[in-house]
C-alpha positions as CSV (number, residue, x, y, z in Angstrom):
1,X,-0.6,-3.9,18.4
2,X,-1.2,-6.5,20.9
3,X,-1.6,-5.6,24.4
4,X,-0.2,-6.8,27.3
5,X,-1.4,-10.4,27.6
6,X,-2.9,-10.4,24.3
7,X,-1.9,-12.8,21.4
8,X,-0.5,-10.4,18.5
9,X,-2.7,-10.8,15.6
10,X,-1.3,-12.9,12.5
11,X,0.4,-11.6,9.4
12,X,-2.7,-13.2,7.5
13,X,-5.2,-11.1,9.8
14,X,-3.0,-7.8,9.7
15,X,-3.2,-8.2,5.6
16,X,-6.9,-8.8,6.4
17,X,-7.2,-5.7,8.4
18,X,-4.7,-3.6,5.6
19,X,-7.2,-4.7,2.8
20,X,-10.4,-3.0,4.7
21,X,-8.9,-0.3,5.9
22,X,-7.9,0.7,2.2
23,X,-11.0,1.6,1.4
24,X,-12.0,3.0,4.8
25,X,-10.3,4.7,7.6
26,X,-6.9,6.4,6.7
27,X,-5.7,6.1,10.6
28,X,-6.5,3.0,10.5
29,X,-4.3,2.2,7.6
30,X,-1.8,4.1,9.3
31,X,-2.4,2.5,12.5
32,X,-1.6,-0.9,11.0
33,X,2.3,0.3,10.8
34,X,5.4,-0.1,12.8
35,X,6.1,3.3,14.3
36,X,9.2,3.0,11.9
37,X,8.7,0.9,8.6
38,X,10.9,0.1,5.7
39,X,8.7,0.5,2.4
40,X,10.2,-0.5,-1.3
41,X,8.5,-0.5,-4.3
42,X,10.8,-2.0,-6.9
43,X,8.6,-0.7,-10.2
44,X,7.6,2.7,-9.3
45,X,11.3,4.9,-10.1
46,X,11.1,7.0,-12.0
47,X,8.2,8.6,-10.6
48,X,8.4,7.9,-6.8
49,X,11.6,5.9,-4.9
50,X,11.8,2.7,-5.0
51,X,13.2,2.3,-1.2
52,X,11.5,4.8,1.9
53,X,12.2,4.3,5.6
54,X,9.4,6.3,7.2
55,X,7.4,6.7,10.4
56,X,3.8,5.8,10.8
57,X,3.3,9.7,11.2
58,X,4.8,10.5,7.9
59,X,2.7,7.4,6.1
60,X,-0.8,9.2,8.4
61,X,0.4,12.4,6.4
62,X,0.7,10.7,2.9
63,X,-2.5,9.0,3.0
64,X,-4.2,11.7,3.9
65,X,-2.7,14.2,1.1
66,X,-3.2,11.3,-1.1
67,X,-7.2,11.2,-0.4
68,X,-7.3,14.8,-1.8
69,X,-7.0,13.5,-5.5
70,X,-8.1,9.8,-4.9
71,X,-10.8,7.7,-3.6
72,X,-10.1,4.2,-3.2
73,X,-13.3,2.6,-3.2
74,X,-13.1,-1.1,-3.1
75,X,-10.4,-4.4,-3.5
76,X,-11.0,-7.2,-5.3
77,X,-9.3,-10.4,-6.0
78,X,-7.7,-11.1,-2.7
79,X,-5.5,-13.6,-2.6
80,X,-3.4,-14.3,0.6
81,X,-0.3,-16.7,0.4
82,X,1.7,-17.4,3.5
83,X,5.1,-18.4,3.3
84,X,7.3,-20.6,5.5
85,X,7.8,-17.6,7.8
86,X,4.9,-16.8,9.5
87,X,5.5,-13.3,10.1
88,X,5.4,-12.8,6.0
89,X,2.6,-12.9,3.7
90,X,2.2,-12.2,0.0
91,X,-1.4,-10.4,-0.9
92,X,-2.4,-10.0,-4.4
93,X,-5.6,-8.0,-5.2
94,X,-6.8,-5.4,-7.4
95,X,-7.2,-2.1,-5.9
96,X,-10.3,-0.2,-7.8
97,X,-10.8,3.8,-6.9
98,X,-11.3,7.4,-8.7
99,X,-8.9,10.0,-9.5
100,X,-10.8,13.0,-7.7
101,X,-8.8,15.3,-10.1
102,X,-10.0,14.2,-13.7
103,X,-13.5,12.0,-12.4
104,X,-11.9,9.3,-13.8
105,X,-11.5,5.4,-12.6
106,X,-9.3,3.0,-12.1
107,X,-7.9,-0.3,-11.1
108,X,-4.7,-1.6,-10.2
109,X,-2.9,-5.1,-9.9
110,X,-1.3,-5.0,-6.8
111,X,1.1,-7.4,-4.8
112,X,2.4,-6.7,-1.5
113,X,5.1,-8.8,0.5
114,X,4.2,-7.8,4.4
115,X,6.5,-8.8,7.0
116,X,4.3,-8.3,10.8
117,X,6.0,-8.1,14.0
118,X,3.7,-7.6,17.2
119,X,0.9,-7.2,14.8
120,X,2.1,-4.3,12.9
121,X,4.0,-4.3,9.3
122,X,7.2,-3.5,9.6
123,X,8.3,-4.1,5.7
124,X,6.6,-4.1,2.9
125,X,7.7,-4.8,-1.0
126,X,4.8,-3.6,-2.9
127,X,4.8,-4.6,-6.7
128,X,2.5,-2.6,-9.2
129,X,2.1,-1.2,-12.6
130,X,4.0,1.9,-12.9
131,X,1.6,2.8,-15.9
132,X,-1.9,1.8,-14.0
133,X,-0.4,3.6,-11.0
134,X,0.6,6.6,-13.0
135,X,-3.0,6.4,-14.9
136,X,-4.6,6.3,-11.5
137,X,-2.7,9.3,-9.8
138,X,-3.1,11.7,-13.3
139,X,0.4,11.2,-13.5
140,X,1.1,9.6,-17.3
141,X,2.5,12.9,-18.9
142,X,4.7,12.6,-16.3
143,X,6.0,8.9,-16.5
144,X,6.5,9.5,-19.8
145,X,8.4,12.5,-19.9
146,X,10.5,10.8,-17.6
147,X,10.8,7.2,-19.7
148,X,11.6,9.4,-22.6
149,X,14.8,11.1,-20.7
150,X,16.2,7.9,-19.5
């Protein structure tokens, strides 16, 4: 957030900022959102909903609960698109980490629409595979259990 006098930082530099703070500080991360923020994630029903509105406390709280069974250790691939509106970007990249619970690693194709107001995201559309995520969390049994209900 930009203070008083200051120039708010771009959508291209918040995505720049969102990218290393992935793999660094979870406050940061969290600092990096709107104190209210509209998250969807089309592809990721059945296992998680596909539309949150949540406060930047509640996203501090998931990140942190999520470091307990996964390390995200580096993103590669980065590409940043802006679009006609400046306050949107696109990022694709491929997020690489371990699952703390089984040792194991992965990577993930990710791409993120991030709408920036005042230099903090207030939307974003994130788009990823529900099987890689599902693989990265320990959480296949579970996707397919519920792929095999529906």
């Amino acid at each position: 957030m930009a203070m008083q006098g200051e120039v708010a930082p771009s959508a291209r530099e918040v995505a720049g900022r969102f990218l290393a703070a992935t793999t660094g500080s979870l406050d940061d991360l969290a600092d990096l959102y709107a104190p209210h923020v509209t998250i969807e994630m089309p592809f990721a029903a059945p296992l998680y909903p596909t539309l949150r509105q949540v406060s930047r406390d509640e996203l501090r709280a998931q990140f942190r609960a999520g470091a307990a069974s996964r390390k995200y250790t580096r993103v590669e691939n980065v590409i940043v698109h802006e679009t006609a509106d400046p306050a949107v970007v696109i990022v694709e990249y491929n997020l690489h980490g371990d699952n703390l619970g089984t040792g194991q690693s992965f990577a993930m194709p990710i791409l993120m629409i991030i709408t920036v107001h005042d230099g903090l995201i207030t939307t974003s559309r994130d788009y990823s595979s529900p099987v890689a995520g599902a693989i990265a969390l320990g959480r296949l049994p579970e996707l397919i259990e519920a792929l095999n209900r529906n």
